[in-house]
N, C-alpha and C positions, 0 to 999 in steps of 0.2 A: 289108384290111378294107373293107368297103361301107362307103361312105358315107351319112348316113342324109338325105334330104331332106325339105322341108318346113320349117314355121315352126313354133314351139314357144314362146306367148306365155308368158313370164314374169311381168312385172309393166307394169298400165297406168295411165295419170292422167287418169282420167275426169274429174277436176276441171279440168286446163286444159282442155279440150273447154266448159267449163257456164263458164267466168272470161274464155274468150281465145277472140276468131275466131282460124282456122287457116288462114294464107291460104298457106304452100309448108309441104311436109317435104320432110327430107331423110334416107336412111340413112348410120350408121356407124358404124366401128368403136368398139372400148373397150380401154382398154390396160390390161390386167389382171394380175393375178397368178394363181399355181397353185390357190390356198385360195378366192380369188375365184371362181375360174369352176369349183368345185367346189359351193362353196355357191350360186352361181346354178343349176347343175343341179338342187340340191335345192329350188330355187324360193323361197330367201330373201333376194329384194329388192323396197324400196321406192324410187318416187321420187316420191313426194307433194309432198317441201319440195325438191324438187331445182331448180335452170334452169344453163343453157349461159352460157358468158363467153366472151370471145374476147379474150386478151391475148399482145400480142407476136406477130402472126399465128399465133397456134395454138388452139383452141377446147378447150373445158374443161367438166365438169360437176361443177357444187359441188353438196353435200349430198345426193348418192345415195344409199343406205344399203343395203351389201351385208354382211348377218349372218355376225358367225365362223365359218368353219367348226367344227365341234365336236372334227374330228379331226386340226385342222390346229397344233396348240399352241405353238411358236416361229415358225410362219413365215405367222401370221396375223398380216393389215394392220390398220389403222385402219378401223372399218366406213364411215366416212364422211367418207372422203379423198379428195382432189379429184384427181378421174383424166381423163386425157387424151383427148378424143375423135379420132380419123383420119377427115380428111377432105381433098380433095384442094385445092389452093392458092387456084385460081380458087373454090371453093365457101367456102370460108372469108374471101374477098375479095366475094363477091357478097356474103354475109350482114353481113361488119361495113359494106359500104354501106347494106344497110337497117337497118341497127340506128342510125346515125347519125340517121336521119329521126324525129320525132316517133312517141311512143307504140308501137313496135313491142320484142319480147322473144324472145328464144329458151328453150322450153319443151321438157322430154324426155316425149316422149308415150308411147312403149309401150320394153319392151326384152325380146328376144326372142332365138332360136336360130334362127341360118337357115342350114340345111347345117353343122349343128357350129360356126358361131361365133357369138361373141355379139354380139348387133346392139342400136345404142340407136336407136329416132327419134326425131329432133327436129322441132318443128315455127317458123316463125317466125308469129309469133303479135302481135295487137292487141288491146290489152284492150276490154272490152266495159263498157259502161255499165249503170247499174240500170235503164232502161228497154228496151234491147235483152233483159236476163237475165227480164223479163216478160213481152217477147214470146214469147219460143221458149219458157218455161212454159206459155203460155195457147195455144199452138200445139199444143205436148204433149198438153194437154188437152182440144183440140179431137179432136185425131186419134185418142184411147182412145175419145172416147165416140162418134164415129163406128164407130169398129173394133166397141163394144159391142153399138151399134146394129145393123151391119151382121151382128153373130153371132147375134144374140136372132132377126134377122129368118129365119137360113139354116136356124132349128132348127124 
């Protein structure tokens, strides 16, 4: 069989983007089950309340929430069971050094298909404060009514 290439976004968290500067990602895997990555095909996960831990040298995502499969009926998981991220030793040792440092988080930003498997990013991430969260608004809002301006004027 062909393999099919390309990315195939599933589910993204536009909220840590608007909550957390995103100062590294990184890709990786997810350790799943059969029902799991059946119901990810059919495009039913969230990771809105989810984030990444790292305990015991091995990196984890709590609170994912991947929906039953429908046709999976005894050998369907818990939707939002803490599943294992794969990632390689040194990268799992570079991240729990930043996570030691003040104010820094690890966030699951998108999770997707890439070449048939199922990929999560993570990003490591710095929370933002309420006046940073007003800048990049009133930035936003510069740049619509520029954009508006600049359309009104081409027409």
């Amino acid at each position: 069989m062909a393999k099919q290439s390309g990315i195939k976004l599933i589910a993204n968290n536009k909220k840590a983007y608007h909550e957390y500067f995103i100062e590294d990602k990184y890709e990786c895997g997810i350790e799943l089950y059969g029902t799991e990555i059946k119901s990810l095909r059919m495009g039913k996960c969230s990771i809105k309340e989810a984030y990444v831990k790292i305990d015991r040298g091995e990196c984890f995502v709590i609170g994912m929430n991947i929906s039953p499969y429908e046709k999976g009926n005894i050998f369907n998981r818990d939707p939002v069971r803490t599943r294992k991220l794969l990632l390689h030793k040194y990268e799992i040792n570079k991240l729990a050094g930043k996570l030691n440092e003040q104010g820094y988080t690890l966030m699951p930003l998108q999770v997707y298909f890439k070449d048939s498997r199922a990929k999560l990013e993570i990003g490591l991430a710095k929370g933002k404060k309420l006046y940073d969260k007003r800048q990049e608004i009133a930035k936003k809002d510069m740049r619509r009514a520029l954009e508006r301006d600049f359309k009104v004027k081409n027409l």
